[in-house]
C-alpha positions as CSV (number, residue, x, y, z in Angstrom):
1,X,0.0,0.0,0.0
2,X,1.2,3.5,-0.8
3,X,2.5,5.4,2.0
4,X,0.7,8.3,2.0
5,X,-2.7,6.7,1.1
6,X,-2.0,4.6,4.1
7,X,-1.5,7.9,6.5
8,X,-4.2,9.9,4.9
9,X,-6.4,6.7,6.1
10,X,-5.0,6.7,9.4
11,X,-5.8,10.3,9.7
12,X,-8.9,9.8,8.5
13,X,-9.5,7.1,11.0
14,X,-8.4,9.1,13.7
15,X,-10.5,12.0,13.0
16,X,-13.9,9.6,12.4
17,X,-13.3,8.0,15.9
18,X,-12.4,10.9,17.8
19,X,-14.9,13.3,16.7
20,X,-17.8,10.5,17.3
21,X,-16.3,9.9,20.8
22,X,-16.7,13.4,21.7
23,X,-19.6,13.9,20.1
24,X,-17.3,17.0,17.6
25,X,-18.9,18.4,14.7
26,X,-16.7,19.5,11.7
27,X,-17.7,23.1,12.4
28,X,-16.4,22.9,16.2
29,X,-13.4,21.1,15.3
30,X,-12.9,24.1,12.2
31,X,-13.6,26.7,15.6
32,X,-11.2,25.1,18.0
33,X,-8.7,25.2,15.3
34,X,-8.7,28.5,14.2
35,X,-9.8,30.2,17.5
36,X,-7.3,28.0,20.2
37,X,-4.9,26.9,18.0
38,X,-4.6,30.0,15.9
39,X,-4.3,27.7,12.8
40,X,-7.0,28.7,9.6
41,X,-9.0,25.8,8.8
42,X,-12.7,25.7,7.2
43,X,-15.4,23.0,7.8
44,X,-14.5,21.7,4.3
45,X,-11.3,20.8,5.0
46,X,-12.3,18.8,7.7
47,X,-14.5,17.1,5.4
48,X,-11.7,16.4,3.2
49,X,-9.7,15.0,5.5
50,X,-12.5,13.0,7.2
51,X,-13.0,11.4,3.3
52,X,-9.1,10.4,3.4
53,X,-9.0,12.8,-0.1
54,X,-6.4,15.4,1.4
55,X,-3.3,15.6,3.6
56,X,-3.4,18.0,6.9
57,X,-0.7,19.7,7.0
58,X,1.8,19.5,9.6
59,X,0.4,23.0,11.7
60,X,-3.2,21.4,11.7
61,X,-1.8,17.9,12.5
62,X,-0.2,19.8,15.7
63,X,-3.5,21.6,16.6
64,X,-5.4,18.5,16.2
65,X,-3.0,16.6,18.4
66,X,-3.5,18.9,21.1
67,X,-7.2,19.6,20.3
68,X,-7.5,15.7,21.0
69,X,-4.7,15.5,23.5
70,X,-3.3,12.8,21.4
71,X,0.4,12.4,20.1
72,X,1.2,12.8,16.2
73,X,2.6,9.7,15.8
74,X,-1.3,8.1,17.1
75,X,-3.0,11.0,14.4
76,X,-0.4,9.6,11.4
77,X,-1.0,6.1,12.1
78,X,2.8,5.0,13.2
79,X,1.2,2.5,15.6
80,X,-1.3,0.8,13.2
81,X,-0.6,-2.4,12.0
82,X,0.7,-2.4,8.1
83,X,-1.3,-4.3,5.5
């Protein structure tokens, strides 16, 4: 599997499972970004990266790890087995 394919999917993952658990809409994630992270991000995006079609980049990989009080390494899918 392609390498990046397989990390968009882990973020993707990530995002699916973490927003559920906290019950997170794209538009609060987008908020929480941009207002307590200071990074721009629309609701889109989100979308985008929920879908596995697009990359974060490595400033909203940060905010999102400490948005979700997770490490990047967990967000990127380094500890997720490899088909």
């Amino acid at each position: 599997m392609n390498y990046k394919y397989r990390v968009r999917l882990a973020v993707s993952r990530f995002l699916k499972r973490e927003m559920l658990e906290r019950e997170m809409t794209a538009k609060w994630l987008a908020y929480k970004m941009t207002k307590i992270c200071g990074v721009t991000v629309s609701q889109s995006a989100i979308y985008t990266w929920q879908r596995g079609e697009v990359m974060p980049g490595p400033d909203k990989i940060l905010a999102m790890a400490e948005i979700f009080e997770a490490s990047t390494d967990e967000i990127l899918g380094a500890y997720e087995d490899v088909e």
